[in-house]
Biotite code that builds the C-alpha atoms (Angstrom):
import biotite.structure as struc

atoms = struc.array([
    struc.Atom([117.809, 82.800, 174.085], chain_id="A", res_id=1, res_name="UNK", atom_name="CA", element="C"),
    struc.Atom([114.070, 83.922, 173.600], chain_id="A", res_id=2, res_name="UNK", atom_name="CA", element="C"),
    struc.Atom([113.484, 80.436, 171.960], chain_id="A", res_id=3, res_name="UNK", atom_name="CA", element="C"),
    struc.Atom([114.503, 78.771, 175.545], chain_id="A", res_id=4, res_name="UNK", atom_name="CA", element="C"),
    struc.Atom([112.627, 81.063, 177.382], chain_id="A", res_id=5, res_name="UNK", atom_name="CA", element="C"),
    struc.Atom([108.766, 79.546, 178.111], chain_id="A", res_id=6, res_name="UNK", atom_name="CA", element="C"),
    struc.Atom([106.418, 81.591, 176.382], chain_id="A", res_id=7, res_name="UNK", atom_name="CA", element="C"),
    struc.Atom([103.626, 81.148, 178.708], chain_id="A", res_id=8, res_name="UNK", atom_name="CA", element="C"),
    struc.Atom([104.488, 84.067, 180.556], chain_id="A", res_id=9, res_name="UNK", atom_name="CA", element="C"),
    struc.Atom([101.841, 87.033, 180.238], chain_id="A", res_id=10, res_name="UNK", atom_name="CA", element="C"),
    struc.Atom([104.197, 89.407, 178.628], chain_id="A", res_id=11, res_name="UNK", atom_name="CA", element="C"),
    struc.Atom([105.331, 86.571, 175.835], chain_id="A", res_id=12, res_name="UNK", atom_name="CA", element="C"),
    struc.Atom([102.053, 85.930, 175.069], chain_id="A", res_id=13, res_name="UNK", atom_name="CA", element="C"),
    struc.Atom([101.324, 89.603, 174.643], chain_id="A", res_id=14, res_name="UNK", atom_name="CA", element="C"),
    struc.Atom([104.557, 89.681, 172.600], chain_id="A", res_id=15, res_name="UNK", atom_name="CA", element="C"),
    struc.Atom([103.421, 86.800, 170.259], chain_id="A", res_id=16, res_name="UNK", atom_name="CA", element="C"),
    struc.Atom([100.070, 87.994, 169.791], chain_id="A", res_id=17, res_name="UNK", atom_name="CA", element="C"),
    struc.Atom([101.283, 91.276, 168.628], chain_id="A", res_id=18, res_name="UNK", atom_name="CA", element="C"),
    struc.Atom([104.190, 89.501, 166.668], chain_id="A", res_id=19, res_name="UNK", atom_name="CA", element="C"),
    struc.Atom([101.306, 87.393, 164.797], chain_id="A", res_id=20, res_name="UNK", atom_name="CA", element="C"),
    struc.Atom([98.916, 90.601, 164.349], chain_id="A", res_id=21, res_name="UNK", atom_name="CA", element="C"),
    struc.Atom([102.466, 92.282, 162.455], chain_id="A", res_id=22, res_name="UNK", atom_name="CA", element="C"),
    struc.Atom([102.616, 89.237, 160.551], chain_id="A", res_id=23, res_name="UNK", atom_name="CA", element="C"),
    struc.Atom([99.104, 89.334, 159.097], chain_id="A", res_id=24, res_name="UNK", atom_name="CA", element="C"),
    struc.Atom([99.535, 92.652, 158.428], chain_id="A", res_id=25, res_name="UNK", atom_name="CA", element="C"),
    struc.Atom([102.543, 92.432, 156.319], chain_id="A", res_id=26, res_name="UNK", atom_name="CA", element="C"),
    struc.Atom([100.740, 89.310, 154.031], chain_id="A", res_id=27, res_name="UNK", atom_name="CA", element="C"),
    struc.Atom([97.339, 91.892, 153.749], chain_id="A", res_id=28, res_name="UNK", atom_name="CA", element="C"),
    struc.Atom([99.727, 94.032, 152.440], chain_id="A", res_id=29, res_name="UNK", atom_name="CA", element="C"),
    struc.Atom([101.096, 92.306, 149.916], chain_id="A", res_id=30, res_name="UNK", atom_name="CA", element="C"),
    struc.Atom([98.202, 90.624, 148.822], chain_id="A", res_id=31, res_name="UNK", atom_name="CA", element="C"),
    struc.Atom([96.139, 94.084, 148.813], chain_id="A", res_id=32, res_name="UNK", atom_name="CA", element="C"),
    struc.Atom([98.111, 95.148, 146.187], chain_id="A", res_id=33, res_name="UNK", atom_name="CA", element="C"),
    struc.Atom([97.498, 91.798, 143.656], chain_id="A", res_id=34, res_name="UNK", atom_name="CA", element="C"),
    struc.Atom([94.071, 91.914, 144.795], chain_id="A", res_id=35, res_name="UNK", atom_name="CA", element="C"),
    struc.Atom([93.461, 95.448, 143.271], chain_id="A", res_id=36, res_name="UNK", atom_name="CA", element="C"),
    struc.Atom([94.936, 94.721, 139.920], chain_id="A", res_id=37, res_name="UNK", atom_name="CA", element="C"),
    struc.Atom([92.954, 91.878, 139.658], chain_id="A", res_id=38, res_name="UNK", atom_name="CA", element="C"),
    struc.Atom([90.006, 93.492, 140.616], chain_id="A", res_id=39, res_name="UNK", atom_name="CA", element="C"),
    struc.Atom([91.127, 96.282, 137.748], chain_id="A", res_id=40, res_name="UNK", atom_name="CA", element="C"),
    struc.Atom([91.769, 93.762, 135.179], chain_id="A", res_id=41, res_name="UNK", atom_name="CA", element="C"),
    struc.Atom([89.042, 91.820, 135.644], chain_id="A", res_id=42, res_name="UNK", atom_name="CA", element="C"),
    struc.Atom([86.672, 94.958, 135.170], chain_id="A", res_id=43, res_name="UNK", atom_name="CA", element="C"),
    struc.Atom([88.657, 95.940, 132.483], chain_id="A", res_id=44, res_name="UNK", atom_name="CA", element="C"),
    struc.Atom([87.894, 92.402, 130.820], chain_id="A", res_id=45, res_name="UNK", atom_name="CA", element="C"),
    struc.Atom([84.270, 92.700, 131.435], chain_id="A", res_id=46, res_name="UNK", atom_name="CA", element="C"),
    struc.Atom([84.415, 96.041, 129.937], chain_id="A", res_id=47, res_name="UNK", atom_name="CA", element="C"),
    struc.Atom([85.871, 95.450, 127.000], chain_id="A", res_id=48, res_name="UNK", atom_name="CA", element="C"),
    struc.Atom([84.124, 91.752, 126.830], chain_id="A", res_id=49, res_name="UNK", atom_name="CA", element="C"),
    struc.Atom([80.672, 94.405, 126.838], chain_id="A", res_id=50, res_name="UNK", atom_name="CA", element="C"),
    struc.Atom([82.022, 96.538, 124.187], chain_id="A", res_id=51, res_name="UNK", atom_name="CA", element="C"),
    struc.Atom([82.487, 93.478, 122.112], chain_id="A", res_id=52, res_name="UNK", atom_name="CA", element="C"),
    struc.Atom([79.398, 92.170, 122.744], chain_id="A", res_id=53, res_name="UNK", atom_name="CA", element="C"),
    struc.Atom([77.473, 95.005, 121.582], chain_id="A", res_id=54, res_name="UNK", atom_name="CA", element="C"),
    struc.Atom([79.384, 95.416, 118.377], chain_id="A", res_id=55, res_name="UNK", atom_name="CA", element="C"),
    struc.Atom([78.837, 91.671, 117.588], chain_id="A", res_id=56, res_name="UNK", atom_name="CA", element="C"),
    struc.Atom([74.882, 92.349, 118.139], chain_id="A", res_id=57, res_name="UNK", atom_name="CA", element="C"),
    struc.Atom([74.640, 95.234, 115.650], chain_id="A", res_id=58, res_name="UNK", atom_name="CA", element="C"),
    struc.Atom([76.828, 93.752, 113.138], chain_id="A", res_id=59, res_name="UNK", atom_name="CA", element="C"),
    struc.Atom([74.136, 90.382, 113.970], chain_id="A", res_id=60, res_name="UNK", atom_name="CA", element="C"),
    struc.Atom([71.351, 92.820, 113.741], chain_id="A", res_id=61, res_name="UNK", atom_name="CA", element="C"),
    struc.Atom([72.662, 94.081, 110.176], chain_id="A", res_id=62, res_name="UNK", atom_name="CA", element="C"),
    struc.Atom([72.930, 90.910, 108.930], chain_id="A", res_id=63, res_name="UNK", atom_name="CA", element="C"),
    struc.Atom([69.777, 89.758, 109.713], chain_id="A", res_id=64, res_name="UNK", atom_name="CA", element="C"),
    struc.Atom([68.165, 92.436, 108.525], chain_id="A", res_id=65, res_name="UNK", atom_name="CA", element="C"),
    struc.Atom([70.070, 91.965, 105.115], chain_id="A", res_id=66, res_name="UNK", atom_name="CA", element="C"),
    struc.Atom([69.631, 88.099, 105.026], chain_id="A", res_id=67, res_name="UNK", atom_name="CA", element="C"),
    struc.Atom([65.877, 89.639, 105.572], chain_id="A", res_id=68, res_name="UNK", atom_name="CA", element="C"),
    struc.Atom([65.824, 91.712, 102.533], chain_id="A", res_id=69, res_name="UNK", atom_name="CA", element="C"),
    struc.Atom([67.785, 89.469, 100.499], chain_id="A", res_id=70, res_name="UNK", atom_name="CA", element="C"),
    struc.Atom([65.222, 88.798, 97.657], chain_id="A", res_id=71, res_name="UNK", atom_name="CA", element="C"),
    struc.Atom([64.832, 92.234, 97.064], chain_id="A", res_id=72, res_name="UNK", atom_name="CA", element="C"),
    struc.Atom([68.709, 92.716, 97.124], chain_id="A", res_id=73, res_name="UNK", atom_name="CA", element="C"),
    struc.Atom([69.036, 90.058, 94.522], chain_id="A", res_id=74, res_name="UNK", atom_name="CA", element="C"),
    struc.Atom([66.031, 91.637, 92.622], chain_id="A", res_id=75, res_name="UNK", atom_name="CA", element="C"),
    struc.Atom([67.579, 94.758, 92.861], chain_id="A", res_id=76, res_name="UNK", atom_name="CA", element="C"),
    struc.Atom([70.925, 93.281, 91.802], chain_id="A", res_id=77, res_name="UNK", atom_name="CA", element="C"),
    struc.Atom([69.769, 91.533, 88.738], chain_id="A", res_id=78, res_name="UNK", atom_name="CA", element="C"),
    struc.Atom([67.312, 94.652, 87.082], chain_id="A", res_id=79, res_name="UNK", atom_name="CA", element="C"),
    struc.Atom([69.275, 97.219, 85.109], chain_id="A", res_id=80, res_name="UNK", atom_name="CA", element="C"),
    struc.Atom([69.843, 100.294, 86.235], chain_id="A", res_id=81, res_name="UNK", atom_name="CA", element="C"),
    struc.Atom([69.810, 102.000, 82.736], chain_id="A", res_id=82, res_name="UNK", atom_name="CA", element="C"),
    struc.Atom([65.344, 101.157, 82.757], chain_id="A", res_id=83, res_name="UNK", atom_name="CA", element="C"),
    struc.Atom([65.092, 103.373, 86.161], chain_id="A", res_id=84, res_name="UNK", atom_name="CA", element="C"),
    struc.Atom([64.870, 107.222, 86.019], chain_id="A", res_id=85, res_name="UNK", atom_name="CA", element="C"),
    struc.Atom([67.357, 109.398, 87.334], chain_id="A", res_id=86, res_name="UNK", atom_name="CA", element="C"),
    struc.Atom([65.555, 111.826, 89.993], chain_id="A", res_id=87, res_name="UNK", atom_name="CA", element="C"),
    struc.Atom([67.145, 114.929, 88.792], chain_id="A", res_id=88, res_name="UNK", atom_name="CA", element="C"),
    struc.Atom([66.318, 118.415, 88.862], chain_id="A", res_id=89, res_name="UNK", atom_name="CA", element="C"),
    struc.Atom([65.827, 120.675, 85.795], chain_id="A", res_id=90, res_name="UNK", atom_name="CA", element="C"),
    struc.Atom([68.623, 122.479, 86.400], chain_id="A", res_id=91, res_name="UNK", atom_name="CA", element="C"),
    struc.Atom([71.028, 120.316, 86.273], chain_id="A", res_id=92, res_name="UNK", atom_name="CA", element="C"),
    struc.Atom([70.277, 118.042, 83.461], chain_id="A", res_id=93, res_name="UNK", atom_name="CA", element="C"),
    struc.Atom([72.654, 120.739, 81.534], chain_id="A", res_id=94, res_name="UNK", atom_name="CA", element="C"),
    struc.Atom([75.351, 119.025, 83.437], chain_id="A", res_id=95, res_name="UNK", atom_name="CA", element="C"),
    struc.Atom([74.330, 115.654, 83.116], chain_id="A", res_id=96, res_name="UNK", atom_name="CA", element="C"),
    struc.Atom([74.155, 116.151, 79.533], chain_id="A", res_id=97, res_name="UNK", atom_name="CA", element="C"),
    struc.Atom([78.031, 117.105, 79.891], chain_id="A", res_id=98, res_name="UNK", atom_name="CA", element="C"),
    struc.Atom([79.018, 114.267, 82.414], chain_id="A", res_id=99, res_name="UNK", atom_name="CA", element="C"),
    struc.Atom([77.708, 112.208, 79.691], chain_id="A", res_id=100, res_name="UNK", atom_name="CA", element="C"),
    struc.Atom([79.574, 113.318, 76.739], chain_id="A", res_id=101, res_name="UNK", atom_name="CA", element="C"),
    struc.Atom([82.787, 113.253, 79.256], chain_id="A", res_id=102, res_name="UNK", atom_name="CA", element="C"),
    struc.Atom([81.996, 110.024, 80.004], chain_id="A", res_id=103, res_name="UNK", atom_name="CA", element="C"),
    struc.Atom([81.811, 108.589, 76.285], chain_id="A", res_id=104, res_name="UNK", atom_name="CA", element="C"),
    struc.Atom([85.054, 110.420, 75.975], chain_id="A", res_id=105, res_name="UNK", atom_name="CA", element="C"),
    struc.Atom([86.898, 108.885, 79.064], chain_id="A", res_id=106, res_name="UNK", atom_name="CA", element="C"),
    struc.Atom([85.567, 105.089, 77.986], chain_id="A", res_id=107, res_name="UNK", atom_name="CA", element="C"),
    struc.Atom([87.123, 105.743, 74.098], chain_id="A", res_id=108, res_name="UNK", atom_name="CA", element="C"),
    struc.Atom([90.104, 106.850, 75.856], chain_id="A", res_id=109, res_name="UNK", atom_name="CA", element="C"),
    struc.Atom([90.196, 104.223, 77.691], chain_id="A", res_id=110, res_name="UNK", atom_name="CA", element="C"),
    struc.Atom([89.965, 101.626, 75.544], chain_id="A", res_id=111, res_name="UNK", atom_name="CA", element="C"),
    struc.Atom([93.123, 103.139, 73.469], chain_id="A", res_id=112, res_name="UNK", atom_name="CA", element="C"),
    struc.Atom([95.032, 103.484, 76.496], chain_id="A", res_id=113, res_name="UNK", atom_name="CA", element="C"),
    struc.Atom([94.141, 99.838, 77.239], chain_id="A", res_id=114, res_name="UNK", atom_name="CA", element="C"),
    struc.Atom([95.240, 98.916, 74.283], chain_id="A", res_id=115, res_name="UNK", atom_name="CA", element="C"),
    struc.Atom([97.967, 100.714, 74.372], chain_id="A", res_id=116, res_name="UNK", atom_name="CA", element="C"),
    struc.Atom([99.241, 98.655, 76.972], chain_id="A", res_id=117, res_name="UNK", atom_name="CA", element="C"),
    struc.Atom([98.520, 95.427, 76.280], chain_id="A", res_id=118, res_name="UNK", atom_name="CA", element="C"),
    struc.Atom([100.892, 96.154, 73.229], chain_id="A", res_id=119, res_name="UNK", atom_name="CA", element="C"),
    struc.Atom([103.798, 97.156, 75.560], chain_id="A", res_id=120, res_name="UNK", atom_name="CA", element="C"),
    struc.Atom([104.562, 93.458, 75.667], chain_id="A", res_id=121, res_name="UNK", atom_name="CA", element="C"),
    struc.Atom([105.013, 93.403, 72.276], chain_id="A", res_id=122, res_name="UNK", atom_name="CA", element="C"),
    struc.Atom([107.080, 96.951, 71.981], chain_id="A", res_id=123, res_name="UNK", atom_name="CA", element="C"),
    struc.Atom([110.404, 94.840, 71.282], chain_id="A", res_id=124, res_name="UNK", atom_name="CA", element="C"),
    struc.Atom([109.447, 92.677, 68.557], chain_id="A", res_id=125, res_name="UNK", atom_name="CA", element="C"),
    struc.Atom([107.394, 95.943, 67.194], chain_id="A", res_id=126, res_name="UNK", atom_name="CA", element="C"),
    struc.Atom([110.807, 97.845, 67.066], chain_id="A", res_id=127, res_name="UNK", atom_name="CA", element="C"),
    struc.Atom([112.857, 94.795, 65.399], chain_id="A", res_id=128, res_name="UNK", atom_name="CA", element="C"),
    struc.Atom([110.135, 95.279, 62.735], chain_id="A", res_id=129, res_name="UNK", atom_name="CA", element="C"),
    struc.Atom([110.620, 98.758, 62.066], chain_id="A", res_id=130, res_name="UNK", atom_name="CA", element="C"),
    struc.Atom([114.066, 97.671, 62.069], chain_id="A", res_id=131, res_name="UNK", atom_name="CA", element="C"),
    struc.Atom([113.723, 95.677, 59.614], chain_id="A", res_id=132, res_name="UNK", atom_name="CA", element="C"),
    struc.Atom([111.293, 97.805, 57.518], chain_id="A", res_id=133, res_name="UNK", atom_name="CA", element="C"),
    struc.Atom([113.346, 100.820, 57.351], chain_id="A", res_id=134, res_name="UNK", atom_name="CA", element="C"),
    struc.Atom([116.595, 98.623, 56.147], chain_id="A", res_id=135, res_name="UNK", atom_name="CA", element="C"),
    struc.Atom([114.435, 97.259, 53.570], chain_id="A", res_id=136, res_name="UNK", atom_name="CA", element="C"),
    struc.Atom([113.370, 100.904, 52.791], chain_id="A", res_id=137, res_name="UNK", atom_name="CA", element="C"),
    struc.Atom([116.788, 102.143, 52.403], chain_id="A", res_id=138, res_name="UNK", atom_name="CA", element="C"),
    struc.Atom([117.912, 99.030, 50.140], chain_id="A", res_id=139, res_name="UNK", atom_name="CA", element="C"),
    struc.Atom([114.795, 99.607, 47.739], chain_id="A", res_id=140, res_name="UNK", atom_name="CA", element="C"),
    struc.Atom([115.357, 103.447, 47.894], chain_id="A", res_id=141, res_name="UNK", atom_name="CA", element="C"),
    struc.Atom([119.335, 103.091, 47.056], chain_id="A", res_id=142, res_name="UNK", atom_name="CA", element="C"),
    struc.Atom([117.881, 100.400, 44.418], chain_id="A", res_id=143, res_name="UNK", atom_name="CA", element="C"),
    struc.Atom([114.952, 103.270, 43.202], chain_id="A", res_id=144, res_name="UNK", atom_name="CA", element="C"),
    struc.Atom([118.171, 106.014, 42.116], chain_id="A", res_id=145, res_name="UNK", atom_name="CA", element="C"),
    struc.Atom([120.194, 103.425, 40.569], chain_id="A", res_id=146, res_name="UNK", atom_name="CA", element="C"),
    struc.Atom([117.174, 102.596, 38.103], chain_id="A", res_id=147, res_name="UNK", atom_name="CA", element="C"),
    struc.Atom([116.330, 106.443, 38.336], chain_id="A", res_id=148, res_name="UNK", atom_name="CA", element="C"),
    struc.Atom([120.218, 107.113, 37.500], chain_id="A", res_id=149, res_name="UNK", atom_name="CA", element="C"),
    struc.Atom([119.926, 104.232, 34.718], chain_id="A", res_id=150, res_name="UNK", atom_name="CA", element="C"),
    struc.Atom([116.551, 105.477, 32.949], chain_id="A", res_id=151, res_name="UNK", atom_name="CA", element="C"),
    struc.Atom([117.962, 109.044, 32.967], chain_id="A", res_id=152, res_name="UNK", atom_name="CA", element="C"),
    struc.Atom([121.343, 107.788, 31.293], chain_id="A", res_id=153, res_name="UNK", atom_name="CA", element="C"),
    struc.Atom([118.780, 105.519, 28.956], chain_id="A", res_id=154, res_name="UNK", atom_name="CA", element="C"),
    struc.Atom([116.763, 108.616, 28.220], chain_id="A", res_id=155, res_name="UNK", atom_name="CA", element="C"),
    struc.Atom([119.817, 110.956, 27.100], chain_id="A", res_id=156, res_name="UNK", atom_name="CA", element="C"),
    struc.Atom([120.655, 108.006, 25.128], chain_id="A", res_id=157, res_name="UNK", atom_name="CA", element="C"),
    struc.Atom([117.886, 107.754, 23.041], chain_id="A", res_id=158, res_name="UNK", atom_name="CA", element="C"),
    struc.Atom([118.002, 111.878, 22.800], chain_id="A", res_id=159, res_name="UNK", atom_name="CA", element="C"),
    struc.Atom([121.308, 111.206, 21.440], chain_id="A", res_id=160, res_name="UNK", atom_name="CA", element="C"),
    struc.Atom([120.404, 108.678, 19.208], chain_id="A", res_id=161, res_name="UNK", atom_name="CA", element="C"),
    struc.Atom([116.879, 110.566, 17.986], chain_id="A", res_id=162, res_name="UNK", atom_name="CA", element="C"),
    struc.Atom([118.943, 113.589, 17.144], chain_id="A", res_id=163, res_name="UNK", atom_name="CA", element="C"),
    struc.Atom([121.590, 111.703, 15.536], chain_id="A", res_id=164, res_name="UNK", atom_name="CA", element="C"),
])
């Protein structure tokens, strides 16, 4: 029945006005809402985006300063380190003298143990071998008291035949 009624009236127009203002009210406040986490994310982004930024400039900065340097670098790379003296004090060379010895140790150790296990691939054939070895050792040692047991029998033979 309000639809039929004219809305020219001073009250309806009051009415409308206010029902418009309500309206816009309710659509600023849903869009207030969206507009604030935009506004957060956005800030957020060009935070982050800065953060980014600056790490990307020192790692550039780093870079060029190494690209800079990079005939020294190789120089440095290619001249042995062995020609250059160690910096160290009197007091310690005791120890260095030590670390050294250690050292030679470690590498001759290290080289069995390497060797060690590049055999490991070969530990099965190694141990068919032995295998093989030690049945060959048994045969010639059952083979050794036979002849033992024959030169023995041999020898009392000839006693017997000497004191005949």
């Amino acid at each position: 029945t309000l639809d039929l009624i004219d809305r020219k009236d001073p009250c309806f127009v009051k009415f409308s006005e206010m029902e418009k203002m309500a309206n816009m009210q309710a659509e600023i406040n849903e869009v207030q809402p969206l507009l604030l986490s935009v506004t957060i994310v956005s800030t957020l982004q060009f935070y982050f985006t800065g953060k980014k930024c600056e790490i990307l400039q020192d790692m550039n900065r780093h870079l060029e300063a190494v690209l800079k340097e990079k005939r020294t670098l190789r120089k440095m790379l290619i001249k042995p380190r062995c020609q250059e003296s160690l910096p160290i004090e009197a007091t310690f060379h005791k120890y260095v003298v030590e670390l050294l010895a250690e050292a030679v140790t470690f590498i001759e150790n290290l080289e069995s143990h390497l060797q060690t296990v590049r055999s490991i691939p070969q530990i099965p054939n190694v141990m068919k071998n032995m295998d093989t070895a030690l049945t060959k050792t048994e045969v010639l040692v059952m083979e050794l008291e036979e002849l033992a047991e024959q030169i023995l029998k041999w020898s009392k033979l000839q006693k017997d035949v000497y004191s005949d």
